[in-house]
C-alpha positions in Angstrom: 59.8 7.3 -38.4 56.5 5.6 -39.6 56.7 1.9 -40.1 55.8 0.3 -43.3 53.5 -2.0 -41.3 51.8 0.8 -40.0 51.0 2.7 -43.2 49.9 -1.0 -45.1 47.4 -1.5 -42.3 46.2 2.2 -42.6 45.5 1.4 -45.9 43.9 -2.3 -45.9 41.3 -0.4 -43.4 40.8 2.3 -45.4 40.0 0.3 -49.1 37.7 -2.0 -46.3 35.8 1.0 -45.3 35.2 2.3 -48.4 34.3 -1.7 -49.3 31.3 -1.3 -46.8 30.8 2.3 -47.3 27.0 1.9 -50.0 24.0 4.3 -50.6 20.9 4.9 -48.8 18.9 3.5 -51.2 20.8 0.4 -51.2 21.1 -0.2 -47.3 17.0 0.4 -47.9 16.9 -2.3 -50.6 19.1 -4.8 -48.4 16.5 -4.1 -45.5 13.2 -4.9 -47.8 14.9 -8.0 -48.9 15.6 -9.2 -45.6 12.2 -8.3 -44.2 11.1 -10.0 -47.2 13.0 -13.4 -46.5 11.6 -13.4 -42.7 8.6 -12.9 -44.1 8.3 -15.4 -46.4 10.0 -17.9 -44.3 7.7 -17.2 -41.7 4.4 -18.1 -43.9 6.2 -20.9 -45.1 6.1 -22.4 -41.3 2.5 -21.1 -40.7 1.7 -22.7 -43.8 3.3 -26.0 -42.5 1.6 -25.8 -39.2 -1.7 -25.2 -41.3 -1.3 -28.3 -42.7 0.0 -30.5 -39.8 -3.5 -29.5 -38.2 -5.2 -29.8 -41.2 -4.0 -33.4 -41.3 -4.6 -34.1 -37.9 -8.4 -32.6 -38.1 -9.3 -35.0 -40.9 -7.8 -37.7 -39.1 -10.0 -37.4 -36.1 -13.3 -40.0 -36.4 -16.0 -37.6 -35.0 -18.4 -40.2 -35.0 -16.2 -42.4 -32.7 -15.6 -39.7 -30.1 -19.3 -39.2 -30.3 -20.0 -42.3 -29.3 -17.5 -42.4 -26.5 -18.6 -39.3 -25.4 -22.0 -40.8 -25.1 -21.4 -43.8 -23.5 -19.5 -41.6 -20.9 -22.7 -39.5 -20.5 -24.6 -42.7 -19.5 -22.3 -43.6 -17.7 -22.6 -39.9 -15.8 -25.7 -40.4 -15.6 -26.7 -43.7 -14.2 -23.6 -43.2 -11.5 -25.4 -39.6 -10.2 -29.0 -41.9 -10.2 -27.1 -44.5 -8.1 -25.6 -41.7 -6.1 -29.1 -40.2 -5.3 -30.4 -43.4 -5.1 -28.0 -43.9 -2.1 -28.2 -40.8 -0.9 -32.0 -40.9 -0.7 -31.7 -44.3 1.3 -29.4 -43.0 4.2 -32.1 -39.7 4.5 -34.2 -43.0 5.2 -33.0 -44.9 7.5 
């Protein structure tokens, strides 16, 4: 003897298949709107990082680091004259 349980939970599974149970066609549309979505949310976070580096590029004082740069060249410089110099005198003496 079946139990009334039995034959309600038979059922409830049944109507939940047939819930889930679609087309082709619209399995393929579900899939181009989620490839879609990624999509799109992906160039909206390239398109942030575009513009975080964007910002930080325009912030940059090129001049400045020029300068610094060559002051440190000089710098280079007069320490490998100073270095020669040096090594020069030891060779010497």
């Amino acid at each position: 003897m079946k139990r009334p349980g039995i034959i309600a939970r038979q059922t409830a599974a049944r109507l939940k298949g047939e819930q889930y149970a679609v087309d082709d066609s619209v399995r393929a549309a579900r899939g181009a709107a989620l490839s879609l979505f990624d999509l799109r949310h992906r160039k909206a976070a390239a398109d942030q990082r575009v513009e975080v580096a964007r910002d930080r590029l325009e912030s940059v004082d090129v001049f400045a680091l020029r300068a610094e740069l060559e002051a440190a060249l000089a710098e280079q410089a007069s320490i490998d004259q100073q270095l020669a110099a040096l090594a020069t005198d030891q060779m010497a003496g």
